[in-house]
MARVO-522837 format. One record per atom (N, C-alpha, C): residue number from 1; residue in three letters; x, y, z. Coordinates in nm, 2 decimals, m for minus. Each point is the difference from the previous one (the first is absolute). Example, Ala and Ser with C-alpha at 12.3 -4.5 7.8 and 13.67 -1.06 7.14 Angstrom:
2
{node 1 'Ala' {1.32 m0.57 0.78}} {node 1 'Ala' {m0.09 0.12 0.00}} {node 1 'Ala' {0.09 0.12 0.00}} {node 2 'Ser' {m0.04 0.11 m0.07}} {node 2 'Ser' {0.09 0.11 0.00}} {node 2 'Ser' {m0.08 0.11 0.08}} 
***
This chain:
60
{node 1 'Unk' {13.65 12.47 7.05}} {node 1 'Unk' {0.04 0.14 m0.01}} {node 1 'Unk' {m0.10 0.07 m0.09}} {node 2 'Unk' {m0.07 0.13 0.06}} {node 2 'Unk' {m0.08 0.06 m0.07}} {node 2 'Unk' {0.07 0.11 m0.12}} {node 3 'Unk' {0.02 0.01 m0.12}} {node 3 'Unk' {0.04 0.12 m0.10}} {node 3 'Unk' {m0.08 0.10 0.05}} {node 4 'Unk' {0.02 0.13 0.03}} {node 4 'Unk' {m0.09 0.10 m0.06}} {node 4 'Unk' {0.08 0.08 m0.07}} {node 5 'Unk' {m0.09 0.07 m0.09}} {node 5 'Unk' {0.04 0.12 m0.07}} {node 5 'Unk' {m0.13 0.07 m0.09}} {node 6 'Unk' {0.04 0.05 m0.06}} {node 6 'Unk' {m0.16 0.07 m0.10}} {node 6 'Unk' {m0.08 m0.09 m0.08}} {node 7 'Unk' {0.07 m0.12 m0.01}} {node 7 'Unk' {m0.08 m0.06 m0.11}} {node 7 'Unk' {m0.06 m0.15 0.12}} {node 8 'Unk' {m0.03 0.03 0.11}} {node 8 'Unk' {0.00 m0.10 0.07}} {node 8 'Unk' {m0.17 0.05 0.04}} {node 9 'Unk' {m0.11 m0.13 0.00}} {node 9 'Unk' {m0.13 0.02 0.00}} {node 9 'Unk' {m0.01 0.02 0.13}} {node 10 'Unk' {m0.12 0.10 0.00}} {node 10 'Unk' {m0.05 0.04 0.12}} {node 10 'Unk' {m0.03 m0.09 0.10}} {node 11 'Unk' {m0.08 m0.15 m0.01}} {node 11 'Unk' {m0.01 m0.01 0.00}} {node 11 'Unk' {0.09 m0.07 0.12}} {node 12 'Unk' {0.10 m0.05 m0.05}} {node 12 'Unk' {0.14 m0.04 0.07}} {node 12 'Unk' {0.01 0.09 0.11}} {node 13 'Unk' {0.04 0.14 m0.08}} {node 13 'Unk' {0.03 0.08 0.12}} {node 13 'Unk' {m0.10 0.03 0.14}} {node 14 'Unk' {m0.12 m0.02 m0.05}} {node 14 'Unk' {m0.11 m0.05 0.13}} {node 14 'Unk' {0.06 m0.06 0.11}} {node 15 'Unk' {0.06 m0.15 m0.09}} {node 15 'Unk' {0.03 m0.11 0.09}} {node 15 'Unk' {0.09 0.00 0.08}} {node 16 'Unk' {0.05 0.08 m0.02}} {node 16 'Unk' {0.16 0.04 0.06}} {node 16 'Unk' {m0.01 0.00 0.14}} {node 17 'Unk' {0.04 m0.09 0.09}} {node 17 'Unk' {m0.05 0.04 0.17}} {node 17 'Unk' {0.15 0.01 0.07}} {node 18 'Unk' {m0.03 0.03 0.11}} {node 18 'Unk' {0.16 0.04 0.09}} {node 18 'Unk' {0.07 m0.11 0.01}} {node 19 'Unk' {0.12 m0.03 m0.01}} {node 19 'Unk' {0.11 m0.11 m0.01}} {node 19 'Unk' {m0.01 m0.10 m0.15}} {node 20 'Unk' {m0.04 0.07 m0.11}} {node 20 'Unk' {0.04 m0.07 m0.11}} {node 20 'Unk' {0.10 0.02 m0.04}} {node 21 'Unk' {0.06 m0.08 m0.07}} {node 21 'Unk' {0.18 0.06 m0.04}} {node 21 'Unk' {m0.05 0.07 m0.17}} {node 22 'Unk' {0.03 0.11 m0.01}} {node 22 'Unk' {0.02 0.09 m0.10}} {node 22 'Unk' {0.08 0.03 m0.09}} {node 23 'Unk' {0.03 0.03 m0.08}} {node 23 'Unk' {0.11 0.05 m0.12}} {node 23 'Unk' {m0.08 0.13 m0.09}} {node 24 'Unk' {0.09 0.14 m0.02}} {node 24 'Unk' {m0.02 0.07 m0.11}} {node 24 'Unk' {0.05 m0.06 m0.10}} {node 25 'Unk' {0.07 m0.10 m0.06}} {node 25 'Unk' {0.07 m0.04 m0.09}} {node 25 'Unk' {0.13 0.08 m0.02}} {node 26 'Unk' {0.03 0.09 0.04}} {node 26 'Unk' {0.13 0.06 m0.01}} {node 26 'Unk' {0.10 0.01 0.15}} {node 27 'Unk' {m0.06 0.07 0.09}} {node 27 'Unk' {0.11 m0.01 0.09}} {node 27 'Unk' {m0.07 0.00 0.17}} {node 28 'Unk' {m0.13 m0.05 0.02}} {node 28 'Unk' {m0.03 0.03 0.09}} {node 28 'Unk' {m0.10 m0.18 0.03}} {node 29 'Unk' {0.04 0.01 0.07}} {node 29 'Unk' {m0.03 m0.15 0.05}} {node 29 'Unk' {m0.04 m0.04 0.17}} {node 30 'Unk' {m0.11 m0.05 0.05}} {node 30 'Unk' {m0.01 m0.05 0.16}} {node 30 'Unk' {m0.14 0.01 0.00}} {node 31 'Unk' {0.02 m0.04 0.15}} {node 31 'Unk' {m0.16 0.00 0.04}} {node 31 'Unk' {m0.07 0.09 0.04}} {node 32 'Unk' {m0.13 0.01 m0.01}} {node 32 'Unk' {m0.11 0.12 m0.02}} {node 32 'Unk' {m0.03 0.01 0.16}} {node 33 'Unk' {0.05 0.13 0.11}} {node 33 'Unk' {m0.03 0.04 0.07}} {node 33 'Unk' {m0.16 0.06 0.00}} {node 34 'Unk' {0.03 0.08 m0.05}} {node 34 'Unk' {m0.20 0.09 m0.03}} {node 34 'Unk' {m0.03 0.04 m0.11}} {node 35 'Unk' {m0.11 0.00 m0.04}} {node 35 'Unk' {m0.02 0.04 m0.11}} {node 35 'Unk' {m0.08 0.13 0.01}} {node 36 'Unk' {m0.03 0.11 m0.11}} {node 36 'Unk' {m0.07 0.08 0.02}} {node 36 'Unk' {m0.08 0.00 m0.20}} {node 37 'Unk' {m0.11 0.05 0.04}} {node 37 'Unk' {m0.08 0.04 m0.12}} {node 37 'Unk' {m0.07 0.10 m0.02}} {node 38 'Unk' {m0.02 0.08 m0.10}} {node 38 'Unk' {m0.02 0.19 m0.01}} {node 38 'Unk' {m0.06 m0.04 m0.16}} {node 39 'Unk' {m0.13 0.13 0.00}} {node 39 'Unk' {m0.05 0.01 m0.10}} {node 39 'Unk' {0.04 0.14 m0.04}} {node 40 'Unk' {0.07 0.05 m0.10}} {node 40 'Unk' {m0.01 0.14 m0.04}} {node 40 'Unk' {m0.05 0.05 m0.12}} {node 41 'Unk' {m0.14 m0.05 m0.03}} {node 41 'Unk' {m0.11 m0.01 m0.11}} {node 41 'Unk' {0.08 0.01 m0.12}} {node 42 'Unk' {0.10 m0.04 0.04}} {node 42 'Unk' {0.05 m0.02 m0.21}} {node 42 'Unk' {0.08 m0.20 0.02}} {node 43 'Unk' {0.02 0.01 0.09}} {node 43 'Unk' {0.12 m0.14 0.06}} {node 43 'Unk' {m0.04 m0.04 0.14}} {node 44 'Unk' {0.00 m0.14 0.01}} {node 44 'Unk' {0.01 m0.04 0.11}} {node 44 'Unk' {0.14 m0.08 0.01}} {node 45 'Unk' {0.05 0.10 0.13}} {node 45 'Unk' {0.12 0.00 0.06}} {node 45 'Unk' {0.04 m0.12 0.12}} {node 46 'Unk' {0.11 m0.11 m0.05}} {node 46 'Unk' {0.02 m0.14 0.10}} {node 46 'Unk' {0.11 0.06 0.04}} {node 47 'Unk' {m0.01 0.02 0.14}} {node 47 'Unk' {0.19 m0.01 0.04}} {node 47 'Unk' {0.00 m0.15 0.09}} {node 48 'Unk' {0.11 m0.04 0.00}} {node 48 'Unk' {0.05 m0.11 0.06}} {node 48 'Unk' {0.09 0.07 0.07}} {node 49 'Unk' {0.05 m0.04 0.12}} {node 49 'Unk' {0.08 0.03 0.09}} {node 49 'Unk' {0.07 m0.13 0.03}} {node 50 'Unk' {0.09 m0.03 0.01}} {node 50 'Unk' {0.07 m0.10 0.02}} {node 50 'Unk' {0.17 m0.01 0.10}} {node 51 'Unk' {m0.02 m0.14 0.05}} {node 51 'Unk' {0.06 0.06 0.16}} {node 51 'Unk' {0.16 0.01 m0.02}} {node 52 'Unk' {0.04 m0.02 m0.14}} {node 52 'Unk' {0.14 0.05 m0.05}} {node 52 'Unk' {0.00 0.18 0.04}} {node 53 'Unk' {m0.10 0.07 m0.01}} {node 53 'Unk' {m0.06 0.19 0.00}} {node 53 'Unk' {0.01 m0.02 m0.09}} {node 54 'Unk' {0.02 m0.04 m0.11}} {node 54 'Unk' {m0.04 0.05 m0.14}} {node 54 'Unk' {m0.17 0.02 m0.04}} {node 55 'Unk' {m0.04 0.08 m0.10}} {node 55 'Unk' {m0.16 m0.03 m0.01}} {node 55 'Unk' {0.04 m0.02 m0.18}} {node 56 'Unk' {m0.12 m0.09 0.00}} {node 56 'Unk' {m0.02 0.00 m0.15}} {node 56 'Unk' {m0.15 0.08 m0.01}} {node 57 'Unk' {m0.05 0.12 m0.07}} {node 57 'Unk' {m0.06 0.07 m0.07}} {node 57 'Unk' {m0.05 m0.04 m0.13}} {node 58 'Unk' {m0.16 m0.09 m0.02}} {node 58 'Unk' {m0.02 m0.01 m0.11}} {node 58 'Unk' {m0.17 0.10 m0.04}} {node 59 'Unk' {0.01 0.06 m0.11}} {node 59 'Unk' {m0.11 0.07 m0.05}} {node 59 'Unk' {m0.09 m0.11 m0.11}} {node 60 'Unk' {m0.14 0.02 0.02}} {node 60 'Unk' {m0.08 m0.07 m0.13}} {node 60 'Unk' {m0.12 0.07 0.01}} 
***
């Protein structure tokens, strides 16, 4: 199971591919349907989508 959250390296969150099992550490947990990634010149924006519909949203 992958952690993300803000203190989780880019690097990781790269690796992140569709059907890894996920955790925000607090309440959102499953496997990674799609991912999306966005620059908005101050943060690059991870969303995770995951096939529970929950999304986890991480900024770095």
């Amino acid at each position: 199971m992958i952690r993300l959250n803000s203190e989780t390296p880019s690097e990781v969150l790269q690796e992140v591919k569709k059907g890894d099992l996920v955790t925000d550490t607090f309440s959102k947990t499953g496997l990674v349907e799609s991912i999306e990634t966005s620059d908005d010149g101050l943060y690059r924006i991870y969303t995770f989508h995951l096939v529970t519909g929950r999304t986890i949203v991480i900024k770095r």
